[in-house]
C-alpha positions in Angstrom: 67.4 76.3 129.5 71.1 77.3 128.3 70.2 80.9 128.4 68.2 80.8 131.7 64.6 80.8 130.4 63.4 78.0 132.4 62.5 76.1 129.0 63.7 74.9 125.6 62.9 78.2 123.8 62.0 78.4 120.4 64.9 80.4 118.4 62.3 83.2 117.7 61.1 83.7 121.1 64.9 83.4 122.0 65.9 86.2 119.9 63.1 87.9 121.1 64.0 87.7 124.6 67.8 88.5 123.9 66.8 91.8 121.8 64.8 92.7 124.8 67.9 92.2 126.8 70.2 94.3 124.5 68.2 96.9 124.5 67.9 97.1 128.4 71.1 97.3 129.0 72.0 99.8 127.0 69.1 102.0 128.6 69.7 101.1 132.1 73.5 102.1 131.3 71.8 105.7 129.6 69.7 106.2 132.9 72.1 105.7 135.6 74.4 108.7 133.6 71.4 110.8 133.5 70.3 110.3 137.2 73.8 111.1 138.5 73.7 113.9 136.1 70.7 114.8 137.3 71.8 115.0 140.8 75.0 116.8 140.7 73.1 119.2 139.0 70.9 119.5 141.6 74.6 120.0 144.1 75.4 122.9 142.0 72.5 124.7 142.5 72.2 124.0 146.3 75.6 124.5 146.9 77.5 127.6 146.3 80.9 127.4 147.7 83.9 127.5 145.0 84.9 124.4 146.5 81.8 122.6 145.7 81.6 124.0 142.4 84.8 122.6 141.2 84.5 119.5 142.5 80.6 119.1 140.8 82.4 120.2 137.8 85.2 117.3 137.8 82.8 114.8 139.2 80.6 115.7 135.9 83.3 115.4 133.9 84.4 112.0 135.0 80.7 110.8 135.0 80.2 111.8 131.1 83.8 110.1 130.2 82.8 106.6 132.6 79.0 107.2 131.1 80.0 107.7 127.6 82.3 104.7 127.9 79.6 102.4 129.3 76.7 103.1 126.9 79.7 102.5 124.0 80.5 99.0 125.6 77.4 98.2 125.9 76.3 99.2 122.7 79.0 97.6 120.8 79.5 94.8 123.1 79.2 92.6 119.4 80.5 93.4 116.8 78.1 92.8 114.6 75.8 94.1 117.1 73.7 91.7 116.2 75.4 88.7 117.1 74.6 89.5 120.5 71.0 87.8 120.1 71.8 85.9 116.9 73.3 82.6 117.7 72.6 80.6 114.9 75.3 79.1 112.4 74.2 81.8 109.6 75.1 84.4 111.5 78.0 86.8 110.2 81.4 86.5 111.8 82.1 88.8 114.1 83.2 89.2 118.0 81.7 89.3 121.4 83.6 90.8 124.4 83.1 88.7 128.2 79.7 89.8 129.1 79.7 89.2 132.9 83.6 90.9 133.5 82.3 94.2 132.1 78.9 93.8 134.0 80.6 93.5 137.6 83.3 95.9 136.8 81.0 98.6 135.8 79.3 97.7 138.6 82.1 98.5 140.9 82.9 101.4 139.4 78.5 102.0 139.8 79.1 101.4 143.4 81.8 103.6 144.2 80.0 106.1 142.2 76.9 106.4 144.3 78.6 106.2 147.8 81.0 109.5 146.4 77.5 110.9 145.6 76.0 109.9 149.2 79.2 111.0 150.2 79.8 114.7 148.4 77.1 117.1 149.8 78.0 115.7 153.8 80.7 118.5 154.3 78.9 121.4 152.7 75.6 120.8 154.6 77.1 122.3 157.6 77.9 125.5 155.6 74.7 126.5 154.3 72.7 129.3 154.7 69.8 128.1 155.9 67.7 128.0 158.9 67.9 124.6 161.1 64.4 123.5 160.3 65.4 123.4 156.4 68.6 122.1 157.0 67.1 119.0 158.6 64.8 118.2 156.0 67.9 118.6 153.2 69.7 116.1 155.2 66.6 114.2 155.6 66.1 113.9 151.7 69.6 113.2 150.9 69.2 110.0 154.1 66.2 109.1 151.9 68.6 109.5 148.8 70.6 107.1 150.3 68.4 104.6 151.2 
């Protein structure tokens, strides 16, 4: 019940459970860098301007510094990583930074991070070179993007 599994668990089941967490976290951390990747990517091949180009090119950079940082702190959020599912009183020594602080932060830092994305490709939409039908449905995806 301590750990929020509706029952007394048994250890192993416990551990099992708390690998399974471990290892979720550190992928959900690995697949929001590679969606944002993914879609500033996308930017830079829609939009053309210097101007949008330059400022893909920082926003990539500061995602693979914040997204590097987050899989590492998330990874090594134990050291031993292992402590982080092994509880019992054999378990090596070692340290375990405040889970939930680093959860909420990196998920303000998530949060401003989509809304700049939502945000970004506003401006240059007006400037493209397209006709109007396209150019509604590109604002129509990125409204769906937002959503």
């Amino acid at each position: 019940m301590r750990f929020g599994l509706g029952q007394k668990g048994v250890p192993k089941e416990l551990d099992k459970f708390l690998i399974s967490l471990y290892v979720t976290i550190v992928s959900y951390n690995f697949t929001q860098m590679a969606v944002k990747f993914s879609i500033l990517f996308q930017y830079r091949r829609i939009f053309q301007s210097q101007l949008a180009k330059r400022l893909t090119l920082i926003m990539l950079i500061w995602f693979s510094l914040f997204g590097t940082q987050a899989i590492m702190t998330s990874i090594l959020m134990c050291v031993p990583v292992s402590n982080f599912w092994n509880h019992s009183p054999t378990a090596p020594p070692g340290k375990c930074v405040e889970q939930f602080p680093l959860h909420f932060t990196q998920a303000v830092f998530n949060m401003c991070h989509d809304i700049i994305l939502f945000i970004f490709p506003l401006p240059f939409l007006r400037n493209i070179h397209v006709n109007l039908r396209v150019r509604v449905a590109l604002i129509g995806v990125f409204a769906c993007g937002f959503l």
